[in-house]
N, C-alpha and C positions, 0 to 999 in steps of 0.2 A: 725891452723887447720891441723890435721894429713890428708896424701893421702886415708888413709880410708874413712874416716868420710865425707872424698869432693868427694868419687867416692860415698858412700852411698846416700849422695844430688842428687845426679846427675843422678842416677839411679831411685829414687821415681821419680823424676821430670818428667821420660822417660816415665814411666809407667805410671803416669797421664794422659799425653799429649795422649800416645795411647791410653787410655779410652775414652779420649774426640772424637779422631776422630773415635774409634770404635762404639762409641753412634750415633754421626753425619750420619753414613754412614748406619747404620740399621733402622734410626726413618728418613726421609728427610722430611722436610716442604713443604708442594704443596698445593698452593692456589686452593683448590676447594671452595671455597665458590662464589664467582665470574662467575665457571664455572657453579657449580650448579643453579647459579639465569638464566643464560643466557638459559639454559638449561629449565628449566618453563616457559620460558618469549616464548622462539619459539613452545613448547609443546601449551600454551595458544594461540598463534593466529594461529596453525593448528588449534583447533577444534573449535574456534575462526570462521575459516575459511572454517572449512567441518558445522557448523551450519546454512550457511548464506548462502552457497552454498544448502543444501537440503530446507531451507525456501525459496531460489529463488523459488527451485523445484515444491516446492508447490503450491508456488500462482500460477505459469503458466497452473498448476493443476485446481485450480479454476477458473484461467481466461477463460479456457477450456468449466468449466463445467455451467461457465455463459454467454458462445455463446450458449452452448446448450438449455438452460432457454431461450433466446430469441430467437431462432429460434422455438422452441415447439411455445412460443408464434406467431410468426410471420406465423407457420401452419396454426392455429387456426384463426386468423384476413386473412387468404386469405380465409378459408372456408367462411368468413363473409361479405365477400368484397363485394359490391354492386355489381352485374352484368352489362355489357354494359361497357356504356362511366365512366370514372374512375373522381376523383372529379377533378383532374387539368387541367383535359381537357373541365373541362364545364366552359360557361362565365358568367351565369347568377348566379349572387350573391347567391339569397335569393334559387338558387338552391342548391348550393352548401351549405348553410348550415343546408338546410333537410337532405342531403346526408351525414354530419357531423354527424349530430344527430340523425338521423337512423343508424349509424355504431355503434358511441358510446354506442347505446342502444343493440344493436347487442354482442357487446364486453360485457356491462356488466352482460345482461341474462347468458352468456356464462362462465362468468367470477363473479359468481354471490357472491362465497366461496371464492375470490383473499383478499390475506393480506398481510401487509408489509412485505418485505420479501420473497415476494416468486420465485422473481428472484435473488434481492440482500439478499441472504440468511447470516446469518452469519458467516458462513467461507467465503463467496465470499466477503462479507461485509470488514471484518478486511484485506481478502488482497487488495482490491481496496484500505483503506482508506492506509496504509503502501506504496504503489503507489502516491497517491494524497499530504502525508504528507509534503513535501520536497516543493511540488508547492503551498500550501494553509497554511501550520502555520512556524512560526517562524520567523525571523528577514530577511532570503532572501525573504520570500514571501510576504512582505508589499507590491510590488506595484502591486502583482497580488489580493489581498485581497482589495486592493483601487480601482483598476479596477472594480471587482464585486462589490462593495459598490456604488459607482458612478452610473453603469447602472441596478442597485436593480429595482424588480418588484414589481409590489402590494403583502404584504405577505399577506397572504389565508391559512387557515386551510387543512393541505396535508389529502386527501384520497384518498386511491386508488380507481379507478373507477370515480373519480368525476371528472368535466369539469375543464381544466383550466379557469380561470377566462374569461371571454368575455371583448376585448377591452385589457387585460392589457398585458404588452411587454413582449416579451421573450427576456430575456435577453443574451448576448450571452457572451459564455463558452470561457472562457481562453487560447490560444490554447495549450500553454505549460499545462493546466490539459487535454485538451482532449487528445492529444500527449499521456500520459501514462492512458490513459483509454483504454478499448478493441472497437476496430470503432464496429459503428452499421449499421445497415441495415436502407436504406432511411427514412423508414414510421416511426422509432423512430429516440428520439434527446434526450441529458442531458441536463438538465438546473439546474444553483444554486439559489435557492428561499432562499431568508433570508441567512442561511446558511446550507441548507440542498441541498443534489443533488436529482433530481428529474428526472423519466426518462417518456418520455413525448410520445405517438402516436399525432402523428401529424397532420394527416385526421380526424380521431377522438376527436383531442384536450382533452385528457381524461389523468392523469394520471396512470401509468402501478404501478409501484412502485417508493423509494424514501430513502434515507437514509439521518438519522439526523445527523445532526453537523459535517458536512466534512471542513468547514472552523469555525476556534476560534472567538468567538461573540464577547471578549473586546480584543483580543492581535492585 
């Protein structure tokens, strides 16, 4: 092989080589795809996390707005209140249950247009029940769900206005459900019938309103 012919070799070879790293060095390889997923993934639990944050917003919204439903109501049952001696303070029985039943009848003249709902309205509805969920369905809440089963009351046809049952127990409320319910005022109470929540005056023994199926009938 003539010194020509092996410097002309030797020279393509030069100029190859620098094309390769001339290419390398203009085009570089950079894994974004990796960075683009990680990139969606914290994009999704911010708004993930500003949606959960503005639905906290709201229910407290409506938690609000159904102290204020029962304080309206709670107005209204002191305009009706019997005057004098109040029922807990009397001894006599069968007085105390005229004094029942004249409130009762008192509330429902009063209350004559009242229908489901119209405290636990539907927006206050769905955020109570989003509150209750965690303590009444699913696989942590079996032993609160056997709890209430065990001390079950006569089921009875809910109407609002109508006497609770005479004689039959009231059963008493969970505390971890009452814990995220909004506290009431003395003269009303919740109660779980069947499986519906039930919201109960108490002197009156009448209920106010009631919403269906806050605890799962076969889970």
């Amino acid at each position: 092989m003539t010194s020509q012919r092996l410097l002309s070799i030797v020279g393509a070879a030069a100029v190859v080589t620098a094309c390769v790293h001339a290419n390398t060095g203009l085009a570089p390889v950079v894994p974004t795809t990796r960075a683009g997923e990680t990139a969606t993934a914290q994009g999704t639990n911010t708004t993930q996390g500003t949606k959960n944050k503005s639905r906290a917003g709201r229910d407290a919204e409506l938690v609000s707005e159904f102290k204020l439903q029962v304080d309206r109501y709670m107005r209204l049952r002191d305009k009706l209140q019997n005057k004098g001696i109040r029922q807990q303070q009397r001894d006599d029985i069968e007085e105390i249950l005229v004094s029942q039943k004249s409130m009762a009848m008192r509330i429902r003249l009063a209350r004559h247009d009242a229908r489901p709902g119209d405290l636990f309205t539907r927006p206050i509805a769905k955020a109570l029940r989003r509150a209750m969920d965690p303590e009444l369905r699913g696989p942590g809440a079996l032993g609160t769900r056997e709890s209430i089963r065990e001390d079950a009351t006569t089921v009875f046809v809910l109407v609002v206005n109508a006497s609770f049952p005479e004689g039959a127990s009231r059963p008493t409320m969970p505390g971890n459900v009452l814990r995220v319910l909004p506290p009431l005022p003395a003269a009303l109470e919740y109660r779980i019938v069947d499986t519906h929540l039930v919201l109960i005056d108490v002197d009156a023994n009448i209920v106010v309103d009631y919403m269906l199926d806050v605890v799962c009938r076969t889970c």
